[in-house]
C-alpha positions as CSV (number, residue, x, y, z in Angstrom):
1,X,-3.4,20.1,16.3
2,X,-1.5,16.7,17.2
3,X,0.5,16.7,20.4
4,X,3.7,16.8,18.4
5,X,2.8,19.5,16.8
6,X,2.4,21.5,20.4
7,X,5.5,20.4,21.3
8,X,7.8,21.3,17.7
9,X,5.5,24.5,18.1
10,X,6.6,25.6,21.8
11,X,10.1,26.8,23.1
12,X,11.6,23.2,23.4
13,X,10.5,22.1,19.3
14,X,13.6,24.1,17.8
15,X,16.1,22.2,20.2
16,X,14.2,18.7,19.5
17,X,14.5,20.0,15.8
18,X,18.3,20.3,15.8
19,X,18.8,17.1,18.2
20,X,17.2,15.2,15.4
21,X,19.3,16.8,12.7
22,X,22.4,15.8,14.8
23,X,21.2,12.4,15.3
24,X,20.7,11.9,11.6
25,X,24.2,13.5,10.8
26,X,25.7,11.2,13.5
27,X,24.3,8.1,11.7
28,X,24.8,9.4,8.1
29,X,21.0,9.5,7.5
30,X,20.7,12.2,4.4
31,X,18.7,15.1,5.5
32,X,15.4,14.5,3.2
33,X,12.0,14.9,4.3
34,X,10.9,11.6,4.4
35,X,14.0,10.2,6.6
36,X,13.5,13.5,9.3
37,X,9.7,12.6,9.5
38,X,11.2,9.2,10.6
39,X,14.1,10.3,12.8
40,X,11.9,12.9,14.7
41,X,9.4,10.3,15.6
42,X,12.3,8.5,16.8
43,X,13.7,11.4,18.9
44,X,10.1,11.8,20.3
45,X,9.9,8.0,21.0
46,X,6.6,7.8,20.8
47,X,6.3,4.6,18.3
48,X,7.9,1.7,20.0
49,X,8.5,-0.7,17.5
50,X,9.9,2.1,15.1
51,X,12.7,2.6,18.0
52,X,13.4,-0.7,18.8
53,X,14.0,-1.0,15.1
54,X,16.1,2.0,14.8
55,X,17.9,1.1,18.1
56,X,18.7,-2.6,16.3
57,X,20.1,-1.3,13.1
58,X,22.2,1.3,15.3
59,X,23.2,-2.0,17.5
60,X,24.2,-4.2,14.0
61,X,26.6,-1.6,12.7
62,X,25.2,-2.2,9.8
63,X,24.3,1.5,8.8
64,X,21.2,3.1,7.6
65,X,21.4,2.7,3.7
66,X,18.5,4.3,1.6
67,X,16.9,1.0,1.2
68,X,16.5,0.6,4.8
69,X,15.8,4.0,5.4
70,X,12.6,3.9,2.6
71,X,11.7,0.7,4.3
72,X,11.2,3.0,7.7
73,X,9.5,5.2,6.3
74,X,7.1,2.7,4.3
75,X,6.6,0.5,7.5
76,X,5.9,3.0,10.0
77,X,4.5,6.3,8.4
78,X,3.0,5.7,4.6
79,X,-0.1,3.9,5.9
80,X,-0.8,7.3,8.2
81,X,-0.9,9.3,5.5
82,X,-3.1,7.1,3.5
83,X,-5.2,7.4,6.7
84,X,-5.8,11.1,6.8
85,X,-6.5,11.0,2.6
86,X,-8.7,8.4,3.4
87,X,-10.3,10.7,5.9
88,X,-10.0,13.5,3.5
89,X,-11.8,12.3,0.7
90,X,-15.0,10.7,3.3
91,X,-15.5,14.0,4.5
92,X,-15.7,15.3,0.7
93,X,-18.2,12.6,-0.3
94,X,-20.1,13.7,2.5
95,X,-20.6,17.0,1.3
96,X,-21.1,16.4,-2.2
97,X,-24.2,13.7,-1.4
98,X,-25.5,16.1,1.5
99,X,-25.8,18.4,-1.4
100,X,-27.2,15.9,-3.5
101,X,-30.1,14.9,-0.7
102,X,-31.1,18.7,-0.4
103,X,-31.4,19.4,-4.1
104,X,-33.5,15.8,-3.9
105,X,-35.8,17.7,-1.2
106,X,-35.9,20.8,-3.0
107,X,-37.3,18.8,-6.7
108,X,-40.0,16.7,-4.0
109,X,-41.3,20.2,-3.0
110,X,-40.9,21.3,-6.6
111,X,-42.7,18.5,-8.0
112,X,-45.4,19.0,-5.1
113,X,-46.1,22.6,-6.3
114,X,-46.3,21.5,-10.5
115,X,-48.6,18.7,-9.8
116,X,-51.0,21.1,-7.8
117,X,-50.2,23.9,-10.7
118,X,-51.5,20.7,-13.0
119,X,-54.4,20.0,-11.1
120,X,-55.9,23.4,-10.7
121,X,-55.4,24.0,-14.7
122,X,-57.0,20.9,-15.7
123,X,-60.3,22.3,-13.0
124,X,-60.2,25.8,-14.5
125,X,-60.6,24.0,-18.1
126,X,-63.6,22.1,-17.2
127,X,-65.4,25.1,-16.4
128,X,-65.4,26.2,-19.7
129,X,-62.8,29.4,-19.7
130,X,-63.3,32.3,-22.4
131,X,-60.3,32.6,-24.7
132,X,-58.3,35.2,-22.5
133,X,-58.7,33.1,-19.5
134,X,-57.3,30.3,-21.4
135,X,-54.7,32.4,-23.0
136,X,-53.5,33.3,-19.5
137,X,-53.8,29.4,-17.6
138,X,-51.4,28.3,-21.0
139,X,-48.7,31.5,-19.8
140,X,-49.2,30.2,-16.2
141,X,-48.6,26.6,-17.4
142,X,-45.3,27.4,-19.5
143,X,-43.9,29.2,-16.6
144,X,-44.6,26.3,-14.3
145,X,-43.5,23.7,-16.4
146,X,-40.2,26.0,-17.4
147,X,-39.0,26.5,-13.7
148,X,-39.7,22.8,-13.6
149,X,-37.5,21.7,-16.3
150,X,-34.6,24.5,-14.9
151,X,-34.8,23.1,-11.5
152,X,-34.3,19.1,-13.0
153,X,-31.5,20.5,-15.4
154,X,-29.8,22.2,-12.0
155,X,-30.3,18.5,-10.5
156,X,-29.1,16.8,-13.4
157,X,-25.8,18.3,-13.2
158,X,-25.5,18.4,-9.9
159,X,-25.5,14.5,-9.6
160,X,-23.1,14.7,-12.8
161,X,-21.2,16.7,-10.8
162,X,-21.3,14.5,-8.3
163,X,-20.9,11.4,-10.0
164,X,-17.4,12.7,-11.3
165,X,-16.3,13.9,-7.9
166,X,-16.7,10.1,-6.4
167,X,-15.4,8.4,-9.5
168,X,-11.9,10.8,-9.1
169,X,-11.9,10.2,-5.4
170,X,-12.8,6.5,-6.0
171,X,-10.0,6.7,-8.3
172,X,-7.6,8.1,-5.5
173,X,-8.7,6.1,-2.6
174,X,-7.5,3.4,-4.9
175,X,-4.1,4.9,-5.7
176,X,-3.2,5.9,-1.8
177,X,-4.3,2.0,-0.7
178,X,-2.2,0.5,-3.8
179,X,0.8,3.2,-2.6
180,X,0.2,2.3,1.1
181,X,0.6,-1.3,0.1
182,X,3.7,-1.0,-2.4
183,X,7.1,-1.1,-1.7
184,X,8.0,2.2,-4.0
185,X,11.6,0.6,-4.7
186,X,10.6,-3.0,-6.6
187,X,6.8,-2.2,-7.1
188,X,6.2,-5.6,-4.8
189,X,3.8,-5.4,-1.9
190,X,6.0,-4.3,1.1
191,X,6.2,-5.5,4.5
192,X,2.4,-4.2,5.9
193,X,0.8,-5.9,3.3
194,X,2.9,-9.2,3.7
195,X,1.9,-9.7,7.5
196,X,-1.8,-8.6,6.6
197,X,-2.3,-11.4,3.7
198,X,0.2,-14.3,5.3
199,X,-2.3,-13.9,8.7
200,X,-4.9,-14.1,6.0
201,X,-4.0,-17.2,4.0
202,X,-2.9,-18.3,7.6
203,X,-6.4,-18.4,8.5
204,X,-7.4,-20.0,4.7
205,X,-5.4,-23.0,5.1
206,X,-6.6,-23.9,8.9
207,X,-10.5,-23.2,7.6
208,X,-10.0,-25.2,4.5
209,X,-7.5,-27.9,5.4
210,X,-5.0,-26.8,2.5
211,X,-1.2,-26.8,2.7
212,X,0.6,-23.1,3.3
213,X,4.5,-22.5,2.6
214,X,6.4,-19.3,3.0
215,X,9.3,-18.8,0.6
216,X,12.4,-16.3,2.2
217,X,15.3,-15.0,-0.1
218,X,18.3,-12.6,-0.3
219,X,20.8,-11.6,-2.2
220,X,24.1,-13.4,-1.5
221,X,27.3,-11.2,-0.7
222,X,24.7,-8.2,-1.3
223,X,26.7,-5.9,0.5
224,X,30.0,-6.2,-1.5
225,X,27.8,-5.0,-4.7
226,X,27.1,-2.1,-2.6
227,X,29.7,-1.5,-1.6
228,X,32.0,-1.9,-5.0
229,X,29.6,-1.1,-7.4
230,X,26.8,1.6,-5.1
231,X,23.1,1.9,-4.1
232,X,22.1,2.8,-7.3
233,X,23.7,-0.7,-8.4
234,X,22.5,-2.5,-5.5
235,X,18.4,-1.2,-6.6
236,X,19.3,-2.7,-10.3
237,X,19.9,-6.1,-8.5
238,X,17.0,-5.7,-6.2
239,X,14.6,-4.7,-9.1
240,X,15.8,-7.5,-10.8
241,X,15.4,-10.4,-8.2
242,X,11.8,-8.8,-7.6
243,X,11.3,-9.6,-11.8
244,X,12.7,-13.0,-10.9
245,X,10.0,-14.0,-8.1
246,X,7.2,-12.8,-9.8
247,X,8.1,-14.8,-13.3
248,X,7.9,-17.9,-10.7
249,X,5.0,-17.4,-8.9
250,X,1.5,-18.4,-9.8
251,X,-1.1,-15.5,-9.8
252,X,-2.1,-16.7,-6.2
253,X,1.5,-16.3,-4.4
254,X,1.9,-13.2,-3.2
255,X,5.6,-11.6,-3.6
256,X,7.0,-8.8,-1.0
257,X,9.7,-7.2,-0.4
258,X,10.6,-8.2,3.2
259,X,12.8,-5.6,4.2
260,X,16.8,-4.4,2.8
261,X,17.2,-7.3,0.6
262,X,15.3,-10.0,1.8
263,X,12.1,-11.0,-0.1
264,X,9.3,-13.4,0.7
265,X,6.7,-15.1,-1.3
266,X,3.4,-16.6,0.6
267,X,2.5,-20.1,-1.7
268,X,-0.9,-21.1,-0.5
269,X,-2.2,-24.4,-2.1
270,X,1.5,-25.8,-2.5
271,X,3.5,-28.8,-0.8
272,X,6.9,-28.5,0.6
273,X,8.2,-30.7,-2.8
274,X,6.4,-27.9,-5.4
275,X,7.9,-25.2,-3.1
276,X,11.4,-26.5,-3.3
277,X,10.9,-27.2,-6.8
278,X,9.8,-23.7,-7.4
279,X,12.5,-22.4,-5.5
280,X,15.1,-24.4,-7.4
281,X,13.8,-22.9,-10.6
282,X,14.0,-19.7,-9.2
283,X,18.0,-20.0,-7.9
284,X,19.0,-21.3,-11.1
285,X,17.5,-18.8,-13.4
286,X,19.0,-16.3,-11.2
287,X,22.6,-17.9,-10.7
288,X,22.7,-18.4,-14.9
289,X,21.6,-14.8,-15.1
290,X,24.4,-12.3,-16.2
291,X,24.1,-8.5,-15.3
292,X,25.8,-5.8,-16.2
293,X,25.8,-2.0,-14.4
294,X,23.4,0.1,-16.5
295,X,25.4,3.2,-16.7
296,X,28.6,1.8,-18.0
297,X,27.8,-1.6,-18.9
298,X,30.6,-3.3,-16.7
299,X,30.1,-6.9,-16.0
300,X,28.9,-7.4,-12.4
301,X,29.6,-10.6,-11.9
302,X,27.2,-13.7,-10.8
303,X,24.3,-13.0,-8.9
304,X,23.0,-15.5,-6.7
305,X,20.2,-15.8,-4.1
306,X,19.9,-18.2,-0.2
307,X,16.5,-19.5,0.0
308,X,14.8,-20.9,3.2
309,X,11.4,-22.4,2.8
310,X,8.8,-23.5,5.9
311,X,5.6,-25.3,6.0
312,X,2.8,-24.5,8.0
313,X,2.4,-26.8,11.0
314,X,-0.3,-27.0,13.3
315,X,-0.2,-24.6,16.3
316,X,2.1,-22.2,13.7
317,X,2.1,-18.0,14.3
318,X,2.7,-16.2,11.1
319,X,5.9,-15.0,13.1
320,X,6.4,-19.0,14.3
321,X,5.8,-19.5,10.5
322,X,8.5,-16.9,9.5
323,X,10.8,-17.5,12.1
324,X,11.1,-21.2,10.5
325,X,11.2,-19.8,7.1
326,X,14.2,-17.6,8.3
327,X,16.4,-20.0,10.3
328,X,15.8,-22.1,6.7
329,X,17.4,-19.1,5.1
330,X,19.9,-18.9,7.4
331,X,21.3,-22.4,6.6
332,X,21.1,-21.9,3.3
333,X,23.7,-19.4,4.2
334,X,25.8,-21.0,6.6
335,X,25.8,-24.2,4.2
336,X,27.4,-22.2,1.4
337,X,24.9,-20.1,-0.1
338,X,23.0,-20.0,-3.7
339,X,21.0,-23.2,-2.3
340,X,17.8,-23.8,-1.5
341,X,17.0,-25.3,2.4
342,X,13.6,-26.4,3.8
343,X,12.6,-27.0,7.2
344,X,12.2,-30.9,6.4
345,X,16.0,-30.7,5.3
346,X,18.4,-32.6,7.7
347,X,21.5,-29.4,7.2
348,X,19.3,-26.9,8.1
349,X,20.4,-28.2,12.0
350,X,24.0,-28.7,11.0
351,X,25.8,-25.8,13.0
């Protein structure tokens, strides 16, 4: 039993229970399973980073809307459940090839025991046995060799068995490290597998000598849609500019939902000139793009998108690398939005 559990267990957990429900209410999180998980490891402050990100978004004003709130709950708990199935399912293979290895030592033995049942027939029928004798070594040999095949037919589907058991669990393991890697709103890889694979081609570029950009977007004015047209409006404009990134990107980029609606898209193997010119593309299809609301049809207007692009430079953090890539993004937006800036473009240090 984990320490929180001890402590929602014990006379204080129905007072910490009810703190976090009034915390959530006070901050119109909606009571769901997913978002108390989060709040209570918040209450309990036991996660750092998930407070200081909870203790930002309080500071912004900005609100906890169920974008963000998924995004919590993606960041800081999904990969812990993945964990413990991932746990789960070892100790299960365990078992099954533990059985496996003592139904192997079981057939040695058996095997052991046949081959001397063999030998000592094919002795007795040297000596020249009378009919009866005979008669009575063939009954002995049926036996034998019947409890032989039994015992190989009780193996045989015990490895089948087996065999199916790691293939479902091979199947799952899969599943929970795809899910612990997906952001469940856009179907892009979310923020953990972002920082894992830009460290990653981070690493690539430096070994190999090859160029690295990092692409940033959002969605202009992105909270007026919510806020005119609704959430469920806002995820139709996210899904979409998710479609839009991944129609641009080579199979080799990989596309991720940032966080809210920012979205980044690691280029290895690309100058700052294919990058721009990639990210052009991208801003145009998306400003000639028109959508309309899926329950009623209405127009929703134009769409458009702020993108910030940085190269790697020697010495370069992934967070130096995204920091560039962000200020880029940023002056994109001071600048006038639905433009593209890179961090060899003069504006980008206009104030």
């Amino acid at each position: 039993m984990t320490d929180q559990s001890v402590l929602m267990q014990g006379p204080g957990g129905q007072a910490v229970a009810q703190e976090t429900l009034d915390l959530m209410r006070l901050h119109g999180v909606p009571a769901t399973g997913q978002n108390y998980e989060v709040w209570l490891g918040y209450r309990l402050g036991r996660n750092r980073q998930l407070r200081e990100a909870i203790d930002a978004r309080i500071a912004s004003g900005e609100g906890f809307a169920p974008d963000f709130n998924t995004d919590l709950y993606d960041r800081f708990f999904t990969g812990l459940g993945a964990s413990a199935q991932i746990v789960l399912a070892g100790e299960k293979i365990a078992r099954d090839l533990n059985q496996v290895v003592d139904f192997l030592k079981q057939s040695e033995e058996k095997s052991g025991d046949y081959g001397r049942t063999l030998e000592s027939a094919a002795s007795d029928l040297t000596r020249g046995l009378g009919a009866e004798q005979v008669r009575q070594l063939v009954a002995s040999l049926a036996a034998a060799t019947l409890d032989m095949a039994n015992h190989n037919k009780i193996l045989t589907d015990q490895l089948q068995r087996s065999s199916r058991e790691i293939d479902t669990l091979r199947t799952s393991l899969e599943s929970v490290r795809v899910e612990s890697l997906t952001d469940s709103l856009t179907g892009l890889a979310n923020r953990r597998m972002f920082d894992e694979t830009l460290r990653m081609r981070l690493e690539e570029a430096r070994a190999q000598r090859t160029e690295l950009c990092l692409l940033l977007c959002d969605i202009d004015h992105f909270k007026r849609f919510n806020d005119t047209w609704g959430h469920h409006t806002g995820d139709q404009i996210l899904r979409f500019l998710a479609s839009a990134l991944q129609a641009h990107a080579r199979p080799d980029f990989l596309v991720a939902r940032h966080g809210g609606e920012e979205f980044a898209v690691i280029m290895p193997r690309v100058s700052p000139r294919v990058a721009a010119q990639t990210a052009e593309a991208l801003r145009a299809a998306i400003q000639a793009k028109r959508l309309r609301r899926r329950s009623t049809n209405e127009d929703l207007g134009q769409v458009t998108v702020s993108v910030g692009i940085a190269r790697l430079q020697p010495g370069d953090t992934p967070a130096g690398l995204v920091e560039r890539a962000d200020a880029c993004l940023y002056a994109s937006k001071r600048n006038g939005r639905n433009q593209v800036t890179t961090d060899a473009t003069p504006v980008l240090y206009v104030a």
